[in-house]
Each structure stands twice: as C-alpha cells, then as structure tokens.
SERO-934627 format. One record per atom (N, C-alpha, C, O, CB): atom name; residue in one letter; z, y, x. Coordinates in steps of 0.05 Angstrom, whole numbers, plus 5000, padded with zeros to 4 digits. Glycine has a CB too. Example, Ala and Ser with C-alpha at 12.3 -4.5 7.8 and 13.67 -1.06 7.14 Angstrom:
ATOM N A 5156 4886 5264
ATOM CA A 5156 4910 5246
ATOM C A 5156 4934 5264
ATOM O A 5169 4934 5285
ATOM CB A 5181 4911 5226
ATOM N S 5142 4955 5257
ATOM CA S 5143 4979 5273
ATOM C S 5157 5001 5258
ATOM O S 5161 5023 5268
ATOM CB S 5114 4988 5282
//
This chain:
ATOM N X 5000 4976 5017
ATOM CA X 5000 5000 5000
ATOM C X 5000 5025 5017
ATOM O X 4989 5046 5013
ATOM CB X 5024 5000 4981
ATOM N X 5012 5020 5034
ATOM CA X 5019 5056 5049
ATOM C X 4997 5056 5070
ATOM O X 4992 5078 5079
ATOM CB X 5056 5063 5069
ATOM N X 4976 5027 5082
ATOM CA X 4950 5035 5080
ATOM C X 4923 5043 5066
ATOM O X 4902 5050 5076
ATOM CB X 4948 5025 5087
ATOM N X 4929 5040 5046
ATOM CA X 4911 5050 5024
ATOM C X 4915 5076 5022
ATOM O X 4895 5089 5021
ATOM CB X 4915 5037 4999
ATOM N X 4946 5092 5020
ATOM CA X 4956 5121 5020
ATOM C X 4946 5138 5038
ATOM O X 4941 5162 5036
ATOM CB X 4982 5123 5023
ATOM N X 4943 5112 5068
ATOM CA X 4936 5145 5091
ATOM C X 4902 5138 5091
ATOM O X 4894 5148 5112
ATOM CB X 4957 5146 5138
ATOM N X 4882 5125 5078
ATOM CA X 4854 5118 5071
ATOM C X 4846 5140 5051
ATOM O X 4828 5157 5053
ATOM CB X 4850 5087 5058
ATOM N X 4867 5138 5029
ATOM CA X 4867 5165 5008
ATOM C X 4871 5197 5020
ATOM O X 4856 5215 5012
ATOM CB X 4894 5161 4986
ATOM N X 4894 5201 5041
ATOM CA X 4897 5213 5054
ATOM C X 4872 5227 5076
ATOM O X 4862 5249 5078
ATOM CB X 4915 5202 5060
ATOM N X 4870 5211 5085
ATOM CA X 4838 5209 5111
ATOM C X 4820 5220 5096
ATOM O X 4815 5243 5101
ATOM CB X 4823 5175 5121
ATOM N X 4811 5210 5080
ATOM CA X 4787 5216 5054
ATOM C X 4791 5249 5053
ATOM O X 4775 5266 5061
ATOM CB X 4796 5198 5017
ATOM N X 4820 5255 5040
ATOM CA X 4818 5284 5030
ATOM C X 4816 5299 5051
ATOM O X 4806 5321 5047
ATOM CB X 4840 5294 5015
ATOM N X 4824 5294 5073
ATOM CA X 4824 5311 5102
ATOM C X 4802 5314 5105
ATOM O X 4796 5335 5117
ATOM CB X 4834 5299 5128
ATOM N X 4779 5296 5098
ATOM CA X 4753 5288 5106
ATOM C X 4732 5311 5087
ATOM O X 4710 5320 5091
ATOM CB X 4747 5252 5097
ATOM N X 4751 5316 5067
ATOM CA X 4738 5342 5044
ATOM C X 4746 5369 5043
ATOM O X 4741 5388 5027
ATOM CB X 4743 5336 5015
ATOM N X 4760 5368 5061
ATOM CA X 4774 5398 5061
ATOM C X 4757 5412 5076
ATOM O X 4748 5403 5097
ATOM CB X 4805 5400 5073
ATOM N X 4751 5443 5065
ATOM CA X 4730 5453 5072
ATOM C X 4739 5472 5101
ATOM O X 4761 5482 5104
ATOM CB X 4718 5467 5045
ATOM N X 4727 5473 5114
ATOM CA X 4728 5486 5139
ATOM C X 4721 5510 5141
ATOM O X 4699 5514 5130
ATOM CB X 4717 5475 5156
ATOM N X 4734 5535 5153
ATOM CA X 4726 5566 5158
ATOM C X 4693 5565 5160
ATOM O X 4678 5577 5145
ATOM CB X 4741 5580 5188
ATOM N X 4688 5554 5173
ATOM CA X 4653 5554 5182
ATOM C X 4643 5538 5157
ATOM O X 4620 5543 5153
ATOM CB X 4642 5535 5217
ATOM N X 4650 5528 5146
ATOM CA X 4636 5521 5115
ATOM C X 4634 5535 5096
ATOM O X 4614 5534 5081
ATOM CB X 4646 5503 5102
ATOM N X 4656 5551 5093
ATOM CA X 4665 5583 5081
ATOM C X 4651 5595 5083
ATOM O X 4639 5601 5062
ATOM CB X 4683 5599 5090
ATOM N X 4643 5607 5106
ATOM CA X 4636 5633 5111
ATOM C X 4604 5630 5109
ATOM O X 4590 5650 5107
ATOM CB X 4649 5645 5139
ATOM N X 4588 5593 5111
ATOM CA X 4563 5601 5117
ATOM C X 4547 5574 5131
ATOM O X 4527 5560 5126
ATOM CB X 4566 5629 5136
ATOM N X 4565 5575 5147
ATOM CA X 4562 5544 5161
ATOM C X 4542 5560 5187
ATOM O X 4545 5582 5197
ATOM CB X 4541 5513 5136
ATOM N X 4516 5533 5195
ATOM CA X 4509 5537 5216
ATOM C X 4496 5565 5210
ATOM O X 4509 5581 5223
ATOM CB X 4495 5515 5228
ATOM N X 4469 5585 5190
ATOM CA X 4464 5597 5183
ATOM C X 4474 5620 5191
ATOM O X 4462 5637 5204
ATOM CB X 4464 5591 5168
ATOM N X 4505 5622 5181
ATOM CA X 4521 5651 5184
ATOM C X 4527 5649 5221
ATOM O X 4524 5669 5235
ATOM CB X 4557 5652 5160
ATOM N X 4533 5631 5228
ATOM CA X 4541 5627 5254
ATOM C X 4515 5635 5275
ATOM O X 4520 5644 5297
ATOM CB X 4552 5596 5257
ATOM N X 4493 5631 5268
ATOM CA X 4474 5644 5284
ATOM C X 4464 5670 5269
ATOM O X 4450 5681 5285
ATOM CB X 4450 5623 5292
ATOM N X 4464 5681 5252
ATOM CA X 4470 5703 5253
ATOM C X 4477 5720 5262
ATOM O X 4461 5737 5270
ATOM CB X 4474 5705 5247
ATOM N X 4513 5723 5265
ATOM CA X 4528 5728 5271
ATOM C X 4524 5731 5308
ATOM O X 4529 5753 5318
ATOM CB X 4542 5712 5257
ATOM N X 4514 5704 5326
ATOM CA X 4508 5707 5348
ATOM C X 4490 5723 5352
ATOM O X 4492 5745 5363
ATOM CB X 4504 5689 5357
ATOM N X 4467 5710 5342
ATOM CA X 4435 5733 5339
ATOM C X 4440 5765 5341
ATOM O X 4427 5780 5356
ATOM CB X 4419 5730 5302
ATOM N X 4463 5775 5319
ATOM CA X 4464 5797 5321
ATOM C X 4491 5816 5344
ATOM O X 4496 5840 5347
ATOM CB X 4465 5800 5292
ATOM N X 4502 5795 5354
ATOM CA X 4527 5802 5369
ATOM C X 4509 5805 5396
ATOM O X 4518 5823 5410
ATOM CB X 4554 5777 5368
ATOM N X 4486 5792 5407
ATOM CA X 4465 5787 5430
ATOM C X 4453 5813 5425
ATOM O X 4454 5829 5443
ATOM CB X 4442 5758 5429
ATOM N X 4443 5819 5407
ATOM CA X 4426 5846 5404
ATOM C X 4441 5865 5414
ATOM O X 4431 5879 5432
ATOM CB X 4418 5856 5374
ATOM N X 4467 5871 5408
ATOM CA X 4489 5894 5413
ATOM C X 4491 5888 5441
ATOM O X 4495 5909 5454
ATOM CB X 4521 5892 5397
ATOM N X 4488 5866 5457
ATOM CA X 4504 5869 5480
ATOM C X 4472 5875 5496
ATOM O X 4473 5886 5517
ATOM CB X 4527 5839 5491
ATOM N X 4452 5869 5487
ATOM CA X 4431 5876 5496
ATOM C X 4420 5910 5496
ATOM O X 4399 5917 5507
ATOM CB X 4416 5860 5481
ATOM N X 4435 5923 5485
ATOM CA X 4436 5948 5472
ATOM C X 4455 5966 5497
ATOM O X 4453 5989 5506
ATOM CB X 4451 5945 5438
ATOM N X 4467 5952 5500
ATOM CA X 4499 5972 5526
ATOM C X 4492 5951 5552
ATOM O X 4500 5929 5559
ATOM CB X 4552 5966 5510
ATOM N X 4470 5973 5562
ATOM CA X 4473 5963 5596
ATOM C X 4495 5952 5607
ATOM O X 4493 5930 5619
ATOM CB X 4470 5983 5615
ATOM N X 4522 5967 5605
ATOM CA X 4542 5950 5621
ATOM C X 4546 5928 5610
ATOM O X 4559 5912 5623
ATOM CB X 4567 5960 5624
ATOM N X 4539 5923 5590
ATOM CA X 4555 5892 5576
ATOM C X 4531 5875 5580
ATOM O X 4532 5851 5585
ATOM CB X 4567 5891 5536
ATOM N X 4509 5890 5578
ATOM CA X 4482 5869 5592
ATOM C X 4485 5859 5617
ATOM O X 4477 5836 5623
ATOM CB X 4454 5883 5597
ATOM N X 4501 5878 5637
ATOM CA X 4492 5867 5664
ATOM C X 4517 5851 5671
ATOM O X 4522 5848 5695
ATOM CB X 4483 5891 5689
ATOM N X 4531 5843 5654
ATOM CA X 4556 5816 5659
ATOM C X 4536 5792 5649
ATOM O X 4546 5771 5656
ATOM CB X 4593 5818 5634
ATOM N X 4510 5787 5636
ATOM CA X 4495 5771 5626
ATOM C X 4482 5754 5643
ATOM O X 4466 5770 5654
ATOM CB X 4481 5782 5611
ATOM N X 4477 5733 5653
ATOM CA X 4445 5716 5669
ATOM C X 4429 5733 5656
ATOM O X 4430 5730 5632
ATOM CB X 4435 5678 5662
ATOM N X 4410 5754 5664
ATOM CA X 4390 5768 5652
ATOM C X 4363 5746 5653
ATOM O X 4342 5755 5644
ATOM CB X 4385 5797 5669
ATOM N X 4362 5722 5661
ATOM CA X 4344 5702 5658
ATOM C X 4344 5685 5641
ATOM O X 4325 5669 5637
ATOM CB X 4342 5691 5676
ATOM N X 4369 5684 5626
ATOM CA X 4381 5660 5609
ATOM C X 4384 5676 5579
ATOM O X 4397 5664 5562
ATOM CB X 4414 5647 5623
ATOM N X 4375 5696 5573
ATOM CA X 4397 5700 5549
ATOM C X 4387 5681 5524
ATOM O X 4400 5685 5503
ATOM CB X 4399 5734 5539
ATOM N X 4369 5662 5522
ATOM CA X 4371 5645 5508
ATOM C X 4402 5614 5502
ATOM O X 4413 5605 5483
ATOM CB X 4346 5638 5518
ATOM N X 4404 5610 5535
ATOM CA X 4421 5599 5543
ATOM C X 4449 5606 5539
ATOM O X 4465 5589 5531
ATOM CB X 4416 5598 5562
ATOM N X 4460 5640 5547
ATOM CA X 4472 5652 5538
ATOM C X 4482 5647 5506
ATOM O X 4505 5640 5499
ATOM CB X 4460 5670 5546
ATOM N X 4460 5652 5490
ATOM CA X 4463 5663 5455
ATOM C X 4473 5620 5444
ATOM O X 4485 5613 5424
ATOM CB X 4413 5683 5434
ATOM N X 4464 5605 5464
ATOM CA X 4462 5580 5449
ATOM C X 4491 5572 5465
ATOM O X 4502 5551 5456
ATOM CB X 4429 5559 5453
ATOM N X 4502 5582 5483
ATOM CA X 4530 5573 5499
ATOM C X 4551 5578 5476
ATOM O X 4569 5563 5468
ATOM CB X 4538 5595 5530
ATOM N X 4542 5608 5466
ATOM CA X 4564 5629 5449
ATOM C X 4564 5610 5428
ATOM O X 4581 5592 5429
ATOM CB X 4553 5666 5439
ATOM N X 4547 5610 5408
ATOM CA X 4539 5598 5378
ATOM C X 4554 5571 5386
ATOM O X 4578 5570 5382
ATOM CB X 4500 5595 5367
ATOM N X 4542 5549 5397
ATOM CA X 4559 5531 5395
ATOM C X 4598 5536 5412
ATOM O X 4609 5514 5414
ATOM CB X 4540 5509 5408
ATOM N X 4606 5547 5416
ATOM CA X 4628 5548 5422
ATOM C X 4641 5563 5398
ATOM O X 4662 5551 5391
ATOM CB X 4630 5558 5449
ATOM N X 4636 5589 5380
ATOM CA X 4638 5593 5360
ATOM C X 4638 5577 5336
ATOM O X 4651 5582 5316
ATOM CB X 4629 5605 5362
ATOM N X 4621 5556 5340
ATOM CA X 4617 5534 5315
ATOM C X 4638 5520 5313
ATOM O X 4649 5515 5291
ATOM CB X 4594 5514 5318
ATOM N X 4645 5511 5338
ATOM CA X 4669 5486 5344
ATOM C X 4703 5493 5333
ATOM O X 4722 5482 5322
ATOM CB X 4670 5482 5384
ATOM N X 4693 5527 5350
ATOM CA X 4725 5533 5345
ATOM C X 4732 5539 5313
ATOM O X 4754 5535 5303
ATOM CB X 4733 5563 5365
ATOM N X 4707 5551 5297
ATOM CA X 4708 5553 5258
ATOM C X 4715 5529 5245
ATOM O X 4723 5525 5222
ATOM CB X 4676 5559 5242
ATOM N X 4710 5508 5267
ATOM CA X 4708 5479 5249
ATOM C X 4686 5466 5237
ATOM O X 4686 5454 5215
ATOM CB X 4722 5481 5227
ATOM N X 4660 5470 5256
ATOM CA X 4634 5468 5255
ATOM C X 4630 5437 5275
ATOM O X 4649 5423 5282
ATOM CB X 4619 5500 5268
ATOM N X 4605 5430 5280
ATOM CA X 4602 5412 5301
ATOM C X 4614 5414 5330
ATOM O X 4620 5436 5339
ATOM CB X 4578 5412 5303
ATOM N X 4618 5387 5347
ATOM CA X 4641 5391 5361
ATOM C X 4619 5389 5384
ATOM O X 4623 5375 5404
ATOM CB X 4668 5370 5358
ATOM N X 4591 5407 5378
ATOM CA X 4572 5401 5406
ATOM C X 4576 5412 5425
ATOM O X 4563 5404 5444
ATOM CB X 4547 5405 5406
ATOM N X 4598 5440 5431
ATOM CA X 4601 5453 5459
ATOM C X 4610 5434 5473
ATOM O X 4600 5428 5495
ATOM CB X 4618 5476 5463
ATOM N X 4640 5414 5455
ATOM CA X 4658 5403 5482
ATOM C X 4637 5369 5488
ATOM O X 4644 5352 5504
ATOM CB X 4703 5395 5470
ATOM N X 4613 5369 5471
ATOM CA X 4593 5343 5474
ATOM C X 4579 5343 5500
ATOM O X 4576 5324 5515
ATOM CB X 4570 5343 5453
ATOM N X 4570 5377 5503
ATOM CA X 4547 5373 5516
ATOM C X 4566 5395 5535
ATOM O X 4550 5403 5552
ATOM CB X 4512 5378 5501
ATOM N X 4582 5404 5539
ATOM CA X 4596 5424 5561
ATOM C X 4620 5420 5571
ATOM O X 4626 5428 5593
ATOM CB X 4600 5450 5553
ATOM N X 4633 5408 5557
ATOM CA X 4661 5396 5559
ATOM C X 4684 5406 5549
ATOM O X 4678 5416 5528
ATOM CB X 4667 5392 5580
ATOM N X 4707 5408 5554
ATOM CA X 4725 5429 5541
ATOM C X 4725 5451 5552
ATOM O X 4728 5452 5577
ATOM CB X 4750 5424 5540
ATOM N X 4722 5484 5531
ATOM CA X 4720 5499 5528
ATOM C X 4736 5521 5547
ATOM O X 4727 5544 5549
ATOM CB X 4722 5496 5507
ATOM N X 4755 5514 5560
ATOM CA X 4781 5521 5578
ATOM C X 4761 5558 5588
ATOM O X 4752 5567 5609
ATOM CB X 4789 5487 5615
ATOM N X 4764 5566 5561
ATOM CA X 4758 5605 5565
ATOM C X 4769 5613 5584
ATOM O X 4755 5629 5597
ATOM CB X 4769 5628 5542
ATOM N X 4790 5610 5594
ATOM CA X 4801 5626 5612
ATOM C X 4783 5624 5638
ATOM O X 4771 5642 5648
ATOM CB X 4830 5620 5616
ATOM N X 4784 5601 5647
ATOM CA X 4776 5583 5665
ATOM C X 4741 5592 5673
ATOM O X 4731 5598 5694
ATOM CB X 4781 5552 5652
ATOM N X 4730 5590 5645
ATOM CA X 4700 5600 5644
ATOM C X 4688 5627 5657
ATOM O X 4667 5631 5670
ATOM CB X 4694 5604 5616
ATOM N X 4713 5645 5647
ATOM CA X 4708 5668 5646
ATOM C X 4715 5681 5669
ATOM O X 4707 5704 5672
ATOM CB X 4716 5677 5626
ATOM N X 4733 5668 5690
ATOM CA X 4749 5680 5714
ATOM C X 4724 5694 5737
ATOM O X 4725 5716 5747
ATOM CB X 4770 5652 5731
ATOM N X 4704 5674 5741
ATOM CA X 4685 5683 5752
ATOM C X 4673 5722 5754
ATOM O X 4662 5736 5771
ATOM CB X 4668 5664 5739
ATOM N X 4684 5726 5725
ATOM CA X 4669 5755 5717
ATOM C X 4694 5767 5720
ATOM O X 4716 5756 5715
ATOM CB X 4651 5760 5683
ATOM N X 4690 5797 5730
ATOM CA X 4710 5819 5724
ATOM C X 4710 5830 5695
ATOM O X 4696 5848 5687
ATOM CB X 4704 5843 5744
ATOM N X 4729 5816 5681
ATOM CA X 4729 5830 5657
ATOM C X 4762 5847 5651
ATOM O X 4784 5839 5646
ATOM CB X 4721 5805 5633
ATOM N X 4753 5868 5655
ATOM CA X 4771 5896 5646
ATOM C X 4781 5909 5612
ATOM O X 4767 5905 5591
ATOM CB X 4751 5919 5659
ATOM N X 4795 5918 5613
ATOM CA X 4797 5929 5594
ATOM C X 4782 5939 5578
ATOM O X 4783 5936 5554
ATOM CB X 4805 5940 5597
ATOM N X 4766 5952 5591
ATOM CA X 4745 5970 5567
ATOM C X 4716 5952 5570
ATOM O X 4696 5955 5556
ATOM CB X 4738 6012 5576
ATOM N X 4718 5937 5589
ATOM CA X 4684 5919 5583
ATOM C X 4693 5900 5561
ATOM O X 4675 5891 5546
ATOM CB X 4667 5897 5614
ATOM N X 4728 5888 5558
ATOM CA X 4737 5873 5536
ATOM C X 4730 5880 5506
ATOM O X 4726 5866 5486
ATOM CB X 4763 5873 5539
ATOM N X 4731 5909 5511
ATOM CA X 4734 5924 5484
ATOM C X 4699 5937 5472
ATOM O X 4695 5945 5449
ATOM CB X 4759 5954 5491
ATOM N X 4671 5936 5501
ATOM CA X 4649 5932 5504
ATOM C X 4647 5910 5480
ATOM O X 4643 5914 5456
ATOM CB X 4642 5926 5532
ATOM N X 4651 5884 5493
ATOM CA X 4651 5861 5485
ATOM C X 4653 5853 5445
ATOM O X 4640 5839 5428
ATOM CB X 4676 5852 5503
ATOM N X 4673 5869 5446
ATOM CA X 4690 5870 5420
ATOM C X 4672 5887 5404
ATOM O X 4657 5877 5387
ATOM CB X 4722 5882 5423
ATOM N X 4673 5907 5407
ATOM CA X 4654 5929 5387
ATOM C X 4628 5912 5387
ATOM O X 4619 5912 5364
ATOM CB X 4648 5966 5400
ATOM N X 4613 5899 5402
ATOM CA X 4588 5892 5399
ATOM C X 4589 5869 5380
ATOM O X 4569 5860 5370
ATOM CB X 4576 5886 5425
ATOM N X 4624 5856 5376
ATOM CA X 4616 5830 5364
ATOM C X 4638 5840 5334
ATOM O X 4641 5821 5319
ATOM CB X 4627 5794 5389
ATOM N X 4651 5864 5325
ATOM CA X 4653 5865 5314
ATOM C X 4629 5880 5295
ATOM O X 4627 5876 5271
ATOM CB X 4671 5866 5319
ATOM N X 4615 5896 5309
ATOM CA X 4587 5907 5288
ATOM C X 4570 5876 5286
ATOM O X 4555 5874 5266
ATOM CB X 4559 5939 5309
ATOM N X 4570 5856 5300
ATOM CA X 4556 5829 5291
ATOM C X 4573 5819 5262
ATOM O X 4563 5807 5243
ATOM CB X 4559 5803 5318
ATOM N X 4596 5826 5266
ATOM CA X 4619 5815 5241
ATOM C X 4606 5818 5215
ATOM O X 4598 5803 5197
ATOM CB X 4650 5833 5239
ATOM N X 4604 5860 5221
ATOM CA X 4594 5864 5196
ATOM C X 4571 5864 5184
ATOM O X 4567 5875 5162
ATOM CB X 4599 5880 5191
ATOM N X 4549 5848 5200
ATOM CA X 4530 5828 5185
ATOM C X 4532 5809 5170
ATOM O X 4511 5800 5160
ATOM CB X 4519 5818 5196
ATOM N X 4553 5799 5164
ATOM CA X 4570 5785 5147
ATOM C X 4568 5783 5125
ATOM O X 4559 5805 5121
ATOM CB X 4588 5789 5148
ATOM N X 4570 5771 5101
ATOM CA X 4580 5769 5075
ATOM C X 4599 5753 5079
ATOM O X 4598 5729 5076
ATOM CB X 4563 5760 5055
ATOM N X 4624 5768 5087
ATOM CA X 4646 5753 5084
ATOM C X 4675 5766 5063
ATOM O X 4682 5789 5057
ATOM CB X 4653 5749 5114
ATOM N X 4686 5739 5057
ATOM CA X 4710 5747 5036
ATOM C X 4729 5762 5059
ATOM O X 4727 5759 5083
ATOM CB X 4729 5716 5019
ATOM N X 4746 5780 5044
ATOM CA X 4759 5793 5058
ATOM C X 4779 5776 5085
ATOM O X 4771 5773 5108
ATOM CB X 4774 5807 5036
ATOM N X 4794 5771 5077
ATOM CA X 4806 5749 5095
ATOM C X 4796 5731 5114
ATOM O X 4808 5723 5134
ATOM CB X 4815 5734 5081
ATOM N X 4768 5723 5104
ATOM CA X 4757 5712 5129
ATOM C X 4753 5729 5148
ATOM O X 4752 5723 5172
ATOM CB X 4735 5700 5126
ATOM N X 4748 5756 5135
ATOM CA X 4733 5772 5157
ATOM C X 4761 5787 5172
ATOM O X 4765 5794 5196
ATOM CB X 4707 5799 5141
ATOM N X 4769 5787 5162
ATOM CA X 4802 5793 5173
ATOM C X 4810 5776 5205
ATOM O X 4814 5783 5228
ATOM CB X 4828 5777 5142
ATOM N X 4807 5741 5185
ATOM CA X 4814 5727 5214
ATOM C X 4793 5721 5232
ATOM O X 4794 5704 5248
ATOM CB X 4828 5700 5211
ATOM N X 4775 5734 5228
ATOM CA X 4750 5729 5251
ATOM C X 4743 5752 5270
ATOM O X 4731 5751 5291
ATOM CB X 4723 5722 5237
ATOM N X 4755 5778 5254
ATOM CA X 4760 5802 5275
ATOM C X 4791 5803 5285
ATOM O X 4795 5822 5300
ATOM CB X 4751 5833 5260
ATOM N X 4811 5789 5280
ATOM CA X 4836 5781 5291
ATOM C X 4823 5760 5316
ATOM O X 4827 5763 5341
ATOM CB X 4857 5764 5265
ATOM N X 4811 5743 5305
ATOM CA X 4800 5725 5327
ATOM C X 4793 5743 5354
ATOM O X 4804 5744 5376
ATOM CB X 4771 5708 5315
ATOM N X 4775 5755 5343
ATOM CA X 4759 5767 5381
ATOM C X 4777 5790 5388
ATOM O X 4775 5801 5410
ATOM CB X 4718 5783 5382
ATOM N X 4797 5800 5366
ATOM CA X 4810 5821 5391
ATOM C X 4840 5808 5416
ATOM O X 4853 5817 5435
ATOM CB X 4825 5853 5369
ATOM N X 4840 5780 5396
ATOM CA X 4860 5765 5408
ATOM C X 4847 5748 5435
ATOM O X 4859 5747 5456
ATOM CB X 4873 5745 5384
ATOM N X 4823 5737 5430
ATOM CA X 4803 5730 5449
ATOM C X 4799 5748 5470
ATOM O X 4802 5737 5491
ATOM CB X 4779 5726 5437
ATOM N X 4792 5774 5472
ATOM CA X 4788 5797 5489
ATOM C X 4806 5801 5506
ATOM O X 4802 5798 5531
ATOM CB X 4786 5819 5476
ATOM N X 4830 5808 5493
ATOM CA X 4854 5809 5513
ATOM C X 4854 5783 5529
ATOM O X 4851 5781 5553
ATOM CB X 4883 5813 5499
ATOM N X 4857 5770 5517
ATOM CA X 4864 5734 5528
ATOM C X 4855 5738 5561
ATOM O X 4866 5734 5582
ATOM CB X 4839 5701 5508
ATOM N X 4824 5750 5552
ATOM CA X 4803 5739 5572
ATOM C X 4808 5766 5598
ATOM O X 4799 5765 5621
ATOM CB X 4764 5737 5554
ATOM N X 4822 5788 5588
ATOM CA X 4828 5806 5617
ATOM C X 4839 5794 5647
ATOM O X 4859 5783 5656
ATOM CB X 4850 5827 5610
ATOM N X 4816 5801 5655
ATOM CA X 4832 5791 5683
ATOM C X 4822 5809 5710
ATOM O X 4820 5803 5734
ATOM CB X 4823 5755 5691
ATOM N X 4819 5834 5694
ATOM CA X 4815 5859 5720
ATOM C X 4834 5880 5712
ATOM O X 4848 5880 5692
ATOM CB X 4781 5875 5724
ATOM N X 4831 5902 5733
ATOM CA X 4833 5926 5728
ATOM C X 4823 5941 5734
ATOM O X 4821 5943 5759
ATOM CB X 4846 5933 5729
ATOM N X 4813 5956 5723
ATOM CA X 4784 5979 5722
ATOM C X 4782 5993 5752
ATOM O X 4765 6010 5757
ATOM CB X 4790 6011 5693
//
C-alpha cells in the first residue's frame, strides 16, 4: 500500500507545473534570450565581455542554462555539466556596474514578456540576486 502512495505521489510531482511552463516554456525562454543578446549587443562595454565570434554559442549557452534553472530541460548540465556560475564566470572581471550593464539589458529582455505579475517579480529578483552573486572585481 504505501508503495502504491509514493507511485500516486511520483505521478503528481510528475504534473506539477513548472515556472518555465508558466511563463511560456521553450518559446518565452528564447525570446527572452533573443532579446536580452540584442541589448548586450547594443552597449559596447557589455559586448566586449562577449566571444565576438560566438554569439550564437553565447545566446544558446544562456537559453539553455536559463531553461534548466525555470524547470525546463536539464540540457545545460547534459551537454556542459554542472552549472557552478561562480566558477564560469571568474575568468571575466565582472564589477559592479558591468553587473548592473548586465541586468538592465536582461531586465528590458524581461519586459518582453507576457508575464503574471509574480512571475515577473521572481525572475527580475532572479538576475539582480544572480548579478551580485557573480561580482568579483572592483572597478
């Protein structure tokens, strides 16, 4: 009996809808990239932290690591491994205000959005908590 409960259990876990199902799924999620790439393509300084040879590579690194963390497909840690941002990102001088570069470019991507309030709430909570995370200069 109390295997049948956590089968019933499993099941409903298995239906519970996920932020990235919410908001759009894969669709909104490249959007969202599509238009966050344009902005950073737009502010030289935030361009020239980019592989200026890759930004295909770039826009498809972002989208799937965004997908994974909404509760989308688990293809970043498939095909890249685990995500360890800090770790990724040490390579680059990222400062304060290229953090906040960063941020404005991906919060005007936000508001490409059709999103319910609250999502859009915790998804611009998301990248300003992300931003800081990722400081590891000083100007």
């Amino acid at each position: 009996m109390a295997r049948m409960g956590n089968v019933h259990r499993d099941e409903e876990l298995l239906e519970e809808e996920t932020f990235y199902d919410r908001v759009g799924g894969h669709e909104a999620f490249t959007q969202l990239i599509h238009e966050f790439f344009r902005g950073v393509k737009s502010d030289p300084e935030l361009a020239a932290m980019y592989p200026q040879d890759d930004w295909e590579g770039s826009e498809s690194r972002l989208l799937m690591f965004f997908e994974q963390y909404w509760g989308g497909p688990m293809t970043y840690s498939r095909t890249r491994g685990a995500p360890m941002l800090k770790m990724r990102h040490m390579p680059f001088k990222i400062t304060e205000r290229m953090a906040a570069h960063w941020a404005d470019s991906m919060h005007r991507a936000i508001g490409t959005l059709t999103l319910e309030p609250d999502d859009e709430f915790l998804m611009r909570d998301y990248v300003e908590r992300a931003c800081r995370y990722l400081i590891n200069a000083d100007e």
